[in-house]
N, C-alpha and C positions, 0 to 999 in steps of 0.2 A: 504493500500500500504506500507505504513513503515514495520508492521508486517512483512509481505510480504520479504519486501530488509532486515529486520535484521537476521531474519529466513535464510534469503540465506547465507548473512555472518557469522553470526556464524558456520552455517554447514562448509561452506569454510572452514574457520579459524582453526576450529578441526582436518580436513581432513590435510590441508595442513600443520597446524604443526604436526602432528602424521608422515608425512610422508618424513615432514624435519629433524626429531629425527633421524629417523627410517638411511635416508641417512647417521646422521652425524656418528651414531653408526658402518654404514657398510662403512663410509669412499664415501659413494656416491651419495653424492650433485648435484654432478656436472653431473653426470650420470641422475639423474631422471630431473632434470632441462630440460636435452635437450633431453629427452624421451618428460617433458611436454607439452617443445615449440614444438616440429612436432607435438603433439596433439591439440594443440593449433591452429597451422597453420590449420592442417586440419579440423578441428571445424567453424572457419574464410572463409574458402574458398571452401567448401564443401557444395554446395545446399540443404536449408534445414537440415544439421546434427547440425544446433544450435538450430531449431525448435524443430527437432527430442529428443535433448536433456534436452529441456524446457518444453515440452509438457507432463502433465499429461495423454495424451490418449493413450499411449502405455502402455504397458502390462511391468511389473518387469524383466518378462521373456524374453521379446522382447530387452528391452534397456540389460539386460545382454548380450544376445548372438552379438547384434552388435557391442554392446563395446569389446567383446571378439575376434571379427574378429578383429575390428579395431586395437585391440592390437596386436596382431597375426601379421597382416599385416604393422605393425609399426616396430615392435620387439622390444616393452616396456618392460624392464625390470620389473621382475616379479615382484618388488615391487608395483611402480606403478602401473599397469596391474592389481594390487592385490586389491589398492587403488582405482580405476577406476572402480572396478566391485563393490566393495563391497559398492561404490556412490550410482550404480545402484539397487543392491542390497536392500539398504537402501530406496530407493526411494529420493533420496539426488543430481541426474545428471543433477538438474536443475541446481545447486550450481559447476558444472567444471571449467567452465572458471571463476569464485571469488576466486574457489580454486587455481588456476595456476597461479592466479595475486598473491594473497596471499605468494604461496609462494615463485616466485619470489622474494618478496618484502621480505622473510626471506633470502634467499642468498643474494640479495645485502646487507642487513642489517649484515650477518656473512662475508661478505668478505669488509665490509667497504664503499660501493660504495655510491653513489648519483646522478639519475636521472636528469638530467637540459635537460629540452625542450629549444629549441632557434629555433623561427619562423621568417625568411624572407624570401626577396623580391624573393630571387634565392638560387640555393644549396652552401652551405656553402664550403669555400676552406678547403683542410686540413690545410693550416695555420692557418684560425679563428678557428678553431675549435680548435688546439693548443694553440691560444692565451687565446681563452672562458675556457679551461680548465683550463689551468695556473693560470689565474687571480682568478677564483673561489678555485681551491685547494690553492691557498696561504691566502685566506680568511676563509677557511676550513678546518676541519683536515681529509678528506673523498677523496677515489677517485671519479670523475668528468666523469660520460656517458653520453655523448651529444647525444640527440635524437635532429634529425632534421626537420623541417616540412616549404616546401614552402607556400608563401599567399602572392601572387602579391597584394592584399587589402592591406597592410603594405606601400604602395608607395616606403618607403628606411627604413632601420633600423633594429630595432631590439626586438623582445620582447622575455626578456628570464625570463624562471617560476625556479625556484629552490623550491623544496617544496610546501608550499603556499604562499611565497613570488613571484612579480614578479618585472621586470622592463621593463619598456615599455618606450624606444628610438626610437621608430616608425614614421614615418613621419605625418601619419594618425593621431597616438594620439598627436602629435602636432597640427596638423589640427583643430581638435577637440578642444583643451583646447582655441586655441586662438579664433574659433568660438565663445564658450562660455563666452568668457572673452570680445568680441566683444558686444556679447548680453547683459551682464550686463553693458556695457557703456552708448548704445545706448536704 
């Protein structure tokens, strides 16, 4: 299984930096980014086209020509599009969606950003979300994208990941510690 998930990342990793070069040379980052994500999205939400994409039982030939509609019907810039086939091409379309995370994670890395997850009780105001960014860019030298995600299991509070740091101000991981703290008394 390791084998397995490092083989997929590296293929990613190649793919997607070759084709974040390739952006920053033609000036268009920005352009295959959001070519990725609608591929992306419809990868996620498309019955079966992440099986389709994983699955060694298709034909070299088969994963080409759907990737080619798909692109077709997207209107991926030819790079990508180029990028996409030549996955399949490879035998490598197992490795897309590592690739698009991948490079992703190369534009926010070229345009300075940082990912902070903040998971609570209910949807965040746009004021906390001003506040959470503030507070971290002043601890930071990185712009601050709040990804948000509700979990009523939180009871009240807060847990927010930056990296692989976290903080967890949650009601629950309160709960928890003084359980435990209970347990060693008694």
């Amino acid at each position: 299984m390791g084998t397995d998930s490092s083989l997929t990342m590296d293929a990613a990793f190649r793919y997607a930096n070759a084709l974040f070069h390739l952006g920053k040379e033609t000036k268009s980052v920005e352009q295959y980014e959001k070519d990725l994500d609608r591929l992306l999205e419809l990868v996620d939400n498309v019955e079966n086209l992440s099986d389709f994409i994983k699955s060694p039982l298709y034909s070299g030939d088969i994963q080409i020509n759907v990737m080619r509609s798909i692109g077709e019907r997207l209107g991926l810039s030819e790079d990508v599009a180029s990028t996409v086939l030549l996955m399949a091409s490879k035998r490598r379309l197992f490795a897309l969606k590592e690739m698009i995370a991948h490079f992703k994670g190369l534009c926010r890395q070229h345009r300075n950003e940082i990912i902070v997850e903040v998971s609570s009780t209910s949807e965040l105001t746009d004021a906390l979300q001003k506040k959470i960014k503030n507070t971290i860019s002043a601890n930071i030298d990185r712009k601050v994208v709040i990804k948000s995600n509700c979990d009523p299991g939180l009871l009240g509070g807060l847990v927010v990941k930056i990296g692989s740091k976290m903080i967890d101000t949650s009601i629950r991981a309160k709960m928890i510690k003084l359980r435990n703290n209970l347990k060693e008394v008694g």
